[in-house]
C-alpha positions as MATLAB code, in Angstrom:
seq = 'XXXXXXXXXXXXXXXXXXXXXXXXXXXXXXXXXXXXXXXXXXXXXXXXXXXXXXXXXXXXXXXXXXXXXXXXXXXXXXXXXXXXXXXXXXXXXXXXXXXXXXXXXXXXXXXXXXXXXXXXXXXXXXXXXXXXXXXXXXXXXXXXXXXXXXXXXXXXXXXXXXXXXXXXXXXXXXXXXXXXXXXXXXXXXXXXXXXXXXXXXXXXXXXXXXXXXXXXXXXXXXXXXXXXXXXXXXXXXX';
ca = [
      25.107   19.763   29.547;
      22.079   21.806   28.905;
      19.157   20.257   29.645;
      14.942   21.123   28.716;
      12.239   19.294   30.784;
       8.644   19.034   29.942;
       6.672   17.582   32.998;
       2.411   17.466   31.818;
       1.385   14.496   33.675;
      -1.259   15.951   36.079;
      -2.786   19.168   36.480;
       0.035   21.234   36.754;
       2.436   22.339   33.633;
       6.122   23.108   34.133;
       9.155   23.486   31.814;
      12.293   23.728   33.153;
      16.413   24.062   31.793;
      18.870   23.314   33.668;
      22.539   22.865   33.008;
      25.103   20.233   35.560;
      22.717   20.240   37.809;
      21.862   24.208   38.076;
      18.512   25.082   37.472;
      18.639   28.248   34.868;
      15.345   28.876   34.324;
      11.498   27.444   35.237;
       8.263   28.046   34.808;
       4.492   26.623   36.217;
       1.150   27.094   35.164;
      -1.710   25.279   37.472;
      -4.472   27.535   36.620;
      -6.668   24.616   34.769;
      -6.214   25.449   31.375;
      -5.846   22.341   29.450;
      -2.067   21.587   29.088;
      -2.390   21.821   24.593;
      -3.051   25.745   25.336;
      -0.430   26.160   27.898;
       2.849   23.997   27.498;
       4.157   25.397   24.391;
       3.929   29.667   24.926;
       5.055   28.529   28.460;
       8.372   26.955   26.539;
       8.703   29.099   24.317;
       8.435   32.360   26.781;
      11.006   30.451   28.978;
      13.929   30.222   26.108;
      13.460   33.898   25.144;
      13.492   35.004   28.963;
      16.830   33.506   29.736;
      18.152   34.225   25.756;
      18.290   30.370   24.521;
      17.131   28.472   21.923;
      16.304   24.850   21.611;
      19.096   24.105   19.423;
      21.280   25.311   22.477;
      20.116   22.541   24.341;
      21.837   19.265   24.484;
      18.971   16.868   25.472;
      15.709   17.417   26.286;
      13.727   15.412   28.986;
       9.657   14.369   29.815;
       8.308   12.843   32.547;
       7.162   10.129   30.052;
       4.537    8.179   33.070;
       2.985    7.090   34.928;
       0.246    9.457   35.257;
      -2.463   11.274   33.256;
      -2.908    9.669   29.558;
      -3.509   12.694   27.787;
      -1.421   14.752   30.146;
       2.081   12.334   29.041;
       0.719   12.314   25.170;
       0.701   16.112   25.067;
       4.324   16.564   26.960;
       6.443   13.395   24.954;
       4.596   15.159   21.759;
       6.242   18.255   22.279;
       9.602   17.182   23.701;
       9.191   14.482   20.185;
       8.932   17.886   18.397;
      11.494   20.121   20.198;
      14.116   17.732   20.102;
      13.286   17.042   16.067;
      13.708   20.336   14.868;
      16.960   20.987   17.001;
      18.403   17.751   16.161;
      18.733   16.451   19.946;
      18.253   13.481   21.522;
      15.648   12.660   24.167;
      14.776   11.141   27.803;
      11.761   10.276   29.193;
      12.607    9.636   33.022;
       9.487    7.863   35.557;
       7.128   10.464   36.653;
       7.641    8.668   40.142;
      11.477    8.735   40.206;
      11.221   12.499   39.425;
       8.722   12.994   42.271;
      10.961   11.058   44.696;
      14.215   13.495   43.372;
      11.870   16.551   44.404;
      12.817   15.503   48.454;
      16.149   13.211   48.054;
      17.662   15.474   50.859;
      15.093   13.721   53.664;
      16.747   10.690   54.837;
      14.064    7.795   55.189;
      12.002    5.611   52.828;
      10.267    8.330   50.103;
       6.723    6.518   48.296;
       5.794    8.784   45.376;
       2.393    8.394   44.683;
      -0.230    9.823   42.029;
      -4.032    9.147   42.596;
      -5.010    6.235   39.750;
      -8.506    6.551   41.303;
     -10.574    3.176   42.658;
      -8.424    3.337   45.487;
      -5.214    2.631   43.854;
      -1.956    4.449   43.167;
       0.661    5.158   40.957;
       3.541    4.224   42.852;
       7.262    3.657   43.521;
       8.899    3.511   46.873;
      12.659    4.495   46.963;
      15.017    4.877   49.963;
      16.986    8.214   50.419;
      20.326    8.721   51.925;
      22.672   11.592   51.941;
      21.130   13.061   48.611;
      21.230    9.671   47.084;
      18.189    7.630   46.051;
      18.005    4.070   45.549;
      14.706    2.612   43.948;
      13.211   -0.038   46.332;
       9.857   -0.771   43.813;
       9.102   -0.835   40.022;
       6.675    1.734   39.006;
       3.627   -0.099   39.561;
      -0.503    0.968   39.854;
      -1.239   -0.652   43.762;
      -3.681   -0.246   45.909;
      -3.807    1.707   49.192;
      -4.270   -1.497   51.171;
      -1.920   -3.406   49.629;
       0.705   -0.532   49.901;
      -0.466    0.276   53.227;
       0.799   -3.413   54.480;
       3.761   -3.642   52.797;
       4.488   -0.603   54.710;
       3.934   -2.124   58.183;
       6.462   -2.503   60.222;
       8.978    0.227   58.270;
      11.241    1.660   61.365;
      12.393    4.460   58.984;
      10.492    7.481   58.399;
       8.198    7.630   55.759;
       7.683   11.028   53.463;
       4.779   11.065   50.862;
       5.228   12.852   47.632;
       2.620   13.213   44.402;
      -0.297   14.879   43.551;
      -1.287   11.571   45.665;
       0.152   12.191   48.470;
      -2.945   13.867   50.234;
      -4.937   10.479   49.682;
      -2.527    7.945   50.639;
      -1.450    9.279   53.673;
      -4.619    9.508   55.068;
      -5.113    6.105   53.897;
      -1.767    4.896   55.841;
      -2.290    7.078   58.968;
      -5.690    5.598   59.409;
      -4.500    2.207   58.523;
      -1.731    2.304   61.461;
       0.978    3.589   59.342;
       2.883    6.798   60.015;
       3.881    8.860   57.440;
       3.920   12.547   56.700;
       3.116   14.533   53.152;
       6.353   16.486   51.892;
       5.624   20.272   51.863;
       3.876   21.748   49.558;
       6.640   23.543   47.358;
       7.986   20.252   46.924;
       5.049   17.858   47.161;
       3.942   18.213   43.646;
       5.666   17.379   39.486;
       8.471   19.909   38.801;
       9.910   20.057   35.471;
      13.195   20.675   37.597;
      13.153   17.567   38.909;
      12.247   15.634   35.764;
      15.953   17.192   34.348;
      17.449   16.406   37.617;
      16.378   12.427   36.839;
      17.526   13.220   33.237;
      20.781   13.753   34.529;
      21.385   10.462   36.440;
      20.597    8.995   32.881;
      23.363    6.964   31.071;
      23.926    8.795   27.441;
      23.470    5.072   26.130;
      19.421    5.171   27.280;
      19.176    8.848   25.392;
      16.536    7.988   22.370;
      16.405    9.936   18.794;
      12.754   11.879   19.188;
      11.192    9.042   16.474;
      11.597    6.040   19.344;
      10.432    8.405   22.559;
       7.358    6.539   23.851;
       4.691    7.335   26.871;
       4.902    4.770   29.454;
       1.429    3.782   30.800;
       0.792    0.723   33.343;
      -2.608    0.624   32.731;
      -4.488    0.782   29.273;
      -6.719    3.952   29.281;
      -9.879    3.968   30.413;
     -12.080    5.868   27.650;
     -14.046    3.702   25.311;
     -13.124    3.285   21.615;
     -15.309    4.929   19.436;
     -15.950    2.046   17.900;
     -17.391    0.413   21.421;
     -19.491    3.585   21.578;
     -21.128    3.224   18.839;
     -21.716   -0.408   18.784;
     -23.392   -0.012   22.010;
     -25.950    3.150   20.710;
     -26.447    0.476   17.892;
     -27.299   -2.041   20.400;
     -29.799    0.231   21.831;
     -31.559    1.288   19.095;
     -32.352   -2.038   18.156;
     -33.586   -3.262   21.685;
];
């Protein structure tokens, strides 16, 4: 099974195809250019590099969330669109089960973590085991303290993975909890990954490209418009 992965939910854009498991092709841009400019030539340069076409694919898969809001828009818009005009069905996999997938060789307890700012984090904490994970958490938005003692008393060794990773293992090295960051080739979204979780999907969760959704655990922070407004209103009048 041929599969194309979108994975947009932080800074860094990367499209990848793989096919049983064997990566084919990827790509990864992380040179700040907002991901609208970037994700689609980046697709579209991928298929004509390795001679495909998304029609050839059988399913294509987006780290649908956690993570940035306009970041997972932008990447289940395209995979929405992708999949439409080649008449495939869809996945979107956790951001956080992907990011756990990128180091499933380390034996130990894996915590993928993005930064949700205020001191919190994206987070899931899985255990790893001969190249097999096994989720231990929901995908949930925690904060470092409250990961930091669940976490106390863990005989196993902890690796940290996510564009959070930096944060919270400071955070749990200073707090008494021993950890280290996965390396940097691996410590960050992959596309790869995201069709590696794809895979481990039963064909009974794949979704038409109408009914793929973003998955967010928090409501986004930007104020309606409307609220905007209202308030410039209120100030005029005061």
């Amino acid at each position: 099974m041929k599969i194309f992965a979108l994975e947009t939910s932080a800074r860094a854009v990367s499209v990848a195809v793989t096919e049983n498991g064997v990566v084919l092709a990827s790509a990864c841009q992380n040179n700040g250019l907002t991901h609208s400019r970037t994700l689609m030539p980046l697709a579209e340069n991928l298929l004509c590099g390795i001679g495909l076409a998304a029609r050839d694919m059988d399913l294509f898969a987006v780290a649908a969330g956690p993570g940035s809001f306009t970041g997972i828009r932008i990447g289940v818009a395209a995979a929405k669109g992708l999949a439409f005009g080649a008449e495939r069905p869809t996945v979107g996999v956790s951001t956080l089960a992907a990011l756990a997938r990128n180091v499933a060789f380390a034996d130990g307890l894996i915590v993928a973590a993005m930064d949700a700012r205020r001191q919190q984090v994206y987070e899931a904490s899985f255990r790893a085991g001969n190249g097999t994970l096994s989720r231990l958490t929901p995908d949930r938005a925690v904060s470092l303290a409250e990961l930091s003692e669940e976490l106390r008393g863990e005989t196993s060794p902890i690796l940290v993975v996510g564009d959070g990773a930096a944060l919270c293992a400071e955070y749990l090295d200073a707090h008494g909890v021993r950890c280290r960051m996965a390396p940097p080739h691996l410590v960050m979204q992959s596309a790869v990954s995201v069709a590696l979780e794809a895979e481990t999907v039963p064909e009974s969760e794949y979704v038409s490209a109408r009914d793929l959704r973003p998955v967010y655990l928090r409501p986004p922070q930007a104020v309606p418009l409307r609220e905007r407004l209202r308030g410039i209103e209120g100030n005029g009048r005061n």
